[in-house]
C-alpha positions as CSV (number, residue, x, y, z in Angstrom):
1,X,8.2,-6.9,-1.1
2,X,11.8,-5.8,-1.9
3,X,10.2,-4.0,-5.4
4,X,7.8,-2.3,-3.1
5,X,10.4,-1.3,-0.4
6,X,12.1,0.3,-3.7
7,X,9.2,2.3,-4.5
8,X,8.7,3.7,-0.8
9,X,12.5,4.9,-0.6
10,X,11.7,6.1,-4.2
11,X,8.6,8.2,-3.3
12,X,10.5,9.9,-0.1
13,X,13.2,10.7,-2.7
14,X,9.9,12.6,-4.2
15,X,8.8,14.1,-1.1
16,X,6.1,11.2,-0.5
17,X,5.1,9.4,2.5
18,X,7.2,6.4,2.1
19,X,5.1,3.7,0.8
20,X,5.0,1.3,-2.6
21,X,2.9,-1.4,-3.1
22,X,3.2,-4.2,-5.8
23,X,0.8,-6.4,-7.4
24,X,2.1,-10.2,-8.8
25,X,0.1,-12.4,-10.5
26,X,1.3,-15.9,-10.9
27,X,4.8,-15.0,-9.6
28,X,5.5,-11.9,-11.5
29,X,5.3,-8.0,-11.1
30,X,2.3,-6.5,-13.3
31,X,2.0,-3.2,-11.5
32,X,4.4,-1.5,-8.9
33,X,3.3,2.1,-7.9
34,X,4.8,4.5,-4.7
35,X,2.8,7.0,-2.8
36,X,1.8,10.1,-5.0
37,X,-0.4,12.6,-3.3
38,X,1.1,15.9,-3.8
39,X,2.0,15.8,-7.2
40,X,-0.3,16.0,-9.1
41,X,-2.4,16.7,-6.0
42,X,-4.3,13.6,-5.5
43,X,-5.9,12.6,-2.0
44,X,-6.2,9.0,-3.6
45,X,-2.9,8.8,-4.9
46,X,-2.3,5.8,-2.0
47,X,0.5,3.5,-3.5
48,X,-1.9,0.9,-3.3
49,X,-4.5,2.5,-5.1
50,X,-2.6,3.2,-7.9
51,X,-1.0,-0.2,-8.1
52,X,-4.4,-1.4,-8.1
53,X,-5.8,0.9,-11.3
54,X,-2.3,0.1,-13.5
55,X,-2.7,-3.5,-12.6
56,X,-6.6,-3.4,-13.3
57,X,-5.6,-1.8,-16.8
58,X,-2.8,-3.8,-17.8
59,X,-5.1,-7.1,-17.1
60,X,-8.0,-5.5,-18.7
61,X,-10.0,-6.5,-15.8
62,X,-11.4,-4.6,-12.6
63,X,-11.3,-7.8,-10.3
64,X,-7.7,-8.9,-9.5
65,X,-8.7,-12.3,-9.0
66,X,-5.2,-14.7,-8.6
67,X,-3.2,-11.1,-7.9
68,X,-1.6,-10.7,-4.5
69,X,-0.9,-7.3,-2.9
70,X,2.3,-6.8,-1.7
71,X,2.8,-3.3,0.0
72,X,5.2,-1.4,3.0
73,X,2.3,0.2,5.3
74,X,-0.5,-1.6,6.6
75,X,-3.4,-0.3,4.5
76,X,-6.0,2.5,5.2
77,X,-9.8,2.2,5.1
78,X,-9.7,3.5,1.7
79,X,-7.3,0.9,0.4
80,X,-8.6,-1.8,2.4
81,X,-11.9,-1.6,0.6
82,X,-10.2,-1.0,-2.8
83,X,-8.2,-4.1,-2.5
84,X,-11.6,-5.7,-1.4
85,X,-13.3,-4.7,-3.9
86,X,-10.3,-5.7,-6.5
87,X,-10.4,-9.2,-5.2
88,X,-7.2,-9.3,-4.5
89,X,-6.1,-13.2,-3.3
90,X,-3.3,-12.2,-0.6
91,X,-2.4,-9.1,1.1
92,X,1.3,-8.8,2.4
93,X,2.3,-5.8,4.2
94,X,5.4,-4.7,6.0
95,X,4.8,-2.6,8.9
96,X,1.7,-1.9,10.8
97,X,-0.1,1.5,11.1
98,X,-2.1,1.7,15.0
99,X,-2.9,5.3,14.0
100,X,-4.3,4.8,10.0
101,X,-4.2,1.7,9.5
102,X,-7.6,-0.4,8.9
103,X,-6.3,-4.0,8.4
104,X,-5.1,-5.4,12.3
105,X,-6.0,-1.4,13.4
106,X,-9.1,0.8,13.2
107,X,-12.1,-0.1,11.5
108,X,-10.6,-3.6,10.0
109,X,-11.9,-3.4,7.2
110,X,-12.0,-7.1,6.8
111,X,-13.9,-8.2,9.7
112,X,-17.2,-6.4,8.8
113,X,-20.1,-7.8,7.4
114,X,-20.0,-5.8,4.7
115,X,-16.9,-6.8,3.4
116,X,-17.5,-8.9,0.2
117,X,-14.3,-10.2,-0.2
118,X,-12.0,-11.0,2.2
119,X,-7.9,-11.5,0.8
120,X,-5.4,-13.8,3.1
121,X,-3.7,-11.3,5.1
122,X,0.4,-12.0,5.9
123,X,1.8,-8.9,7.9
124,X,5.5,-8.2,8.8
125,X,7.5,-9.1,5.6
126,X,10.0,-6.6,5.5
127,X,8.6,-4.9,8.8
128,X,11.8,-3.4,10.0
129,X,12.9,-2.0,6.7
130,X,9.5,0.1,5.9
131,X,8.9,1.0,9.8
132,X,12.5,2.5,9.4
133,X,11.9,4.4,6.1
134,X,9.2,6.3,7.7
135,X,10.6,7.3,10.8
136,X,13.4,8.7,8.7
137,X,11.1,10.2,6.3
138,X,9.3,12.2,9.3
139,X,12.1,12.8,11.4
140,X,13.6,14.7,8.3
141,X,10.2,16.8,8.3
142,X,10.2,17.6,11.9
143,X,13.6,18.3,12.5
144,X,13.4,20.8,8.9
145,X,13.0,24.3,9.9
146,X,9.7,26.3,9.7
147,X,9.3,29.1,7.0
């Protein structure tokens, strides 16, 4: 989790929503990604989305199988069926999302009967530092002043 912590504070240092996700296999790091929407512009650009494609190309295999997900923000629909779809084994998040996320919130993702796979889910691991992250982050933007 601390890798992925590193890549949230690194994709607010970018202008991101603070989040990073990282993908171990057998104990070590084989993908770490951040949050990259806006540049390039890129409505999929979820950090766990791209963790999931560099970890998928580095293994030479779309399904994860043995990888856990390690990641700051309580994942979206989107993510939740890309990680269930991946076959990820575990999912650790940090801090949970009530207004998108779609693991413990929302649609969970998991629950439904057309979920194929469903990863161990472990929440709050580092919860204080990521929940903290983004309030700065957003604070920051609404404080900013309007052009």
């Amino acid at each position: 989790m601390r890798a992925a912590l590193q890549a949230a504070q690194d994709a607010a240092l970018a202008g991101e929503v603070p989040v990073g996700a990282a993908v171990v296999r057998q104990g070590a790091i084989i993908a770490l990604a951040a949050n990259a929407t806006r540049s390039p512009p890129d409505p999929t650009g979820h950090a766990e989305i791209r963790a999931l494609r560099m970890a998928a190309e580095a293994l030479g295999e779309e399904r994860l199988t043995g990888c856990d997900l390690y990641v700051t923000l309580e994942p979206c629909a989107m993510c939740a069926g890309a990680i269930a779809h991946a076959r990820i084994a575990r999912l650790y998040y940090a801090a949970s999302d009530p207004k998108g996320g779609a693991v413990e919130h929302g649609a969970r993702v998991f629950e439904q009967a057309q979920c194929l796979h469903r990863p161990e889910v472990y929440a709050g691991m580092g919860e204080a530092e990521a929940a903290e992250l983004l309030r700065e982050f957003f604070r920051e933007r609404r404080q900013a002043p309007r052009p």
